[in-house]
C-alpha positions in Angstrom: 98.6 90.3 63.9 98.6 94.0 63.4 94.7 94.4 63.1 94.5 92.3 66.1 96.8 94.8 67.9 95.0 97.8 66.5 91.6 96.0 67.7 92.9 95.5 71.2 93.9 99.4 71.4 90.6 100.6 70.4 88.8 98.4 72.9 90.9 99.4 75.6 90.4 103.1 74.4 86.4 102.4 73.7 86.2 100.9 77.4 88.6 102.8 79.6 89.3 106.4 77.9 86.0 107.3 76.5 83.8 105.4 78.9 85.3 106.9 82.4 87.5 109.9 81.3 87.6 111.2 84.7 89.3 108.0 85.9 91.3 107.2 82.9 92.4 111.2 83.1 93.9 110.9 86.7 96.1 107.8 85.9 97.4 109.5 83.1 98.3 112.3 85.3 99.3 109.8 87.9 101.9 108.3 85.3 103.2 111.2 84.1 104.0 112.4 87.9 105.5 108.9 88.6 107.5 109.4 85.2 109.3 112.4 86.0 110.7 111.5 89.0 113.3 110.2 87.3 114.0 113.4 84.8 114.4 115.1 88.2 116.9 112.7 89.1 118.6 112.8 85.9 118.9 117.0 86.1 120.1 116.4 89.6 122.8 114.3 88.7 123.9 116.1 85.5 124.3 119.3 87.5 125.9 117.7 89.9 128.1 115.6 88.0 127.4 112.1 90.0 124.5 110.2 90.9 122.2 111.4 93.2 118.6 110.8 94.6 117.0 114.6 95.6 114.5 114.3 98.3 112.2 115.5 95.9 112.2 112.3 93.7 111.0 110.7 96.8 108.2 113.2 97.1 107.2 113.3 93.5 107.6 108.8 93.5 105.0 109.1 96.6 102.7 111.4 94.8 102.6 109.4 91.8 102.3 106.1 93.5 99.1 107.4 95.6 97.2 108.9 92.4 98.0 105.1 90.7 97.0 103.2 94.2 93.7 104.5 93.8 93.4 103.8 90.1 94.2 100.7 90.4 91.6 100.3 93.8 89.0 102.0 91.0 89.7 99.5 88.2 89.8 96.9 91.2 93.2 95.3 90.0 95.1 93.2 93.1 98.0 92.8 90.8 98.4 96.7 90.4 97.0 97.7 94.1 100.0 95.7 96.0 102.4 97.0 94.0 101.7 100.8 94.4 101.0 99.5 98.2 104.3 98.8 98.8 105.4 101.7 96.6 103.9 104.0 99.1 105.2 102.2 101.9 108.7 102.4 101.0 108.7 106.2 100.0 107.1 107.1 103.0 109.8 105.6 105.1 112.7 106.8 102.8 111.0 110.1 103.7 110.8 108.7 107.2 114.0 108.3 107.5 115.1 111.5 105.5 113.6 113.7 107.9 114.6 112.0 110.9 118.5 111.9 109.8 118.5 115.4 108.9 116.8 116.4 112.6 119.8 114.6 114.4 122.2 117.8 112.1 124.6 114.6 112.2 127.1 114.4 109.2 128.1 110.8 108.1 131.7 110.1 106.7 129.8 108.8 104.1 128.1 111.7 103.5 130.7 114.0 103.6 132.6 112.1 101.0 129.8 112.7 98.6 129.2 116.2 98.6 
């Protein structure tokens, strides 16, 4: 079992590391981006003692989500490419919406409450 598990990883190393490092290099970087999203969030919140989502995360989650989009349209995986599809979607109009609520300069009761 474990010789079949070591086998598998040096394939996949064999195939995908070695034999297109350029490719292999940017969804590395694209994880890591995507990954520290949340150790933003997490600093965020400590500091400020409750749980809170800084625009930021939904800048970095959009970053991370475009450099994996393209991977995964370079390794020509469907599974992968509507996933980070939607991804992007979504932070794009959290964004969306972000910018547009803070143009009106309206404060919610809601909003208030949490700061």
């Amino acid at each position: 079992m474990l010789d079949s598990i070591i086998s598998f990883f040096k394939s996949a190393i064999a195939e995908q590391i070695v034999g297109d490092p350029f490719w292999a290099g940017l969804a590395l970087v694209g994880q890591v981006i995507f990954g520290c999203r949340f150790v933003l969030q997490w600093i965020v919140s400590e500091y400020k003692k409750k749980s809170h989502v800084p625009t930021a995360f939904w800048w970095i989650s959009l970053l991370g989500s475009a450099i994996l989009l393209s991977y995964s349209i370079h390794i020509k995986n469907p599974i992968f490419m509507l996933g980070f599809s939607l991804n992007t979607v979504i932070y794009i109009r959290n964004l969306h919406l972000i910018y547009r609520h803070a143009r009106k300069g309206v404060i919610t009761a809601i909003e208030q409450a949490q700061d």
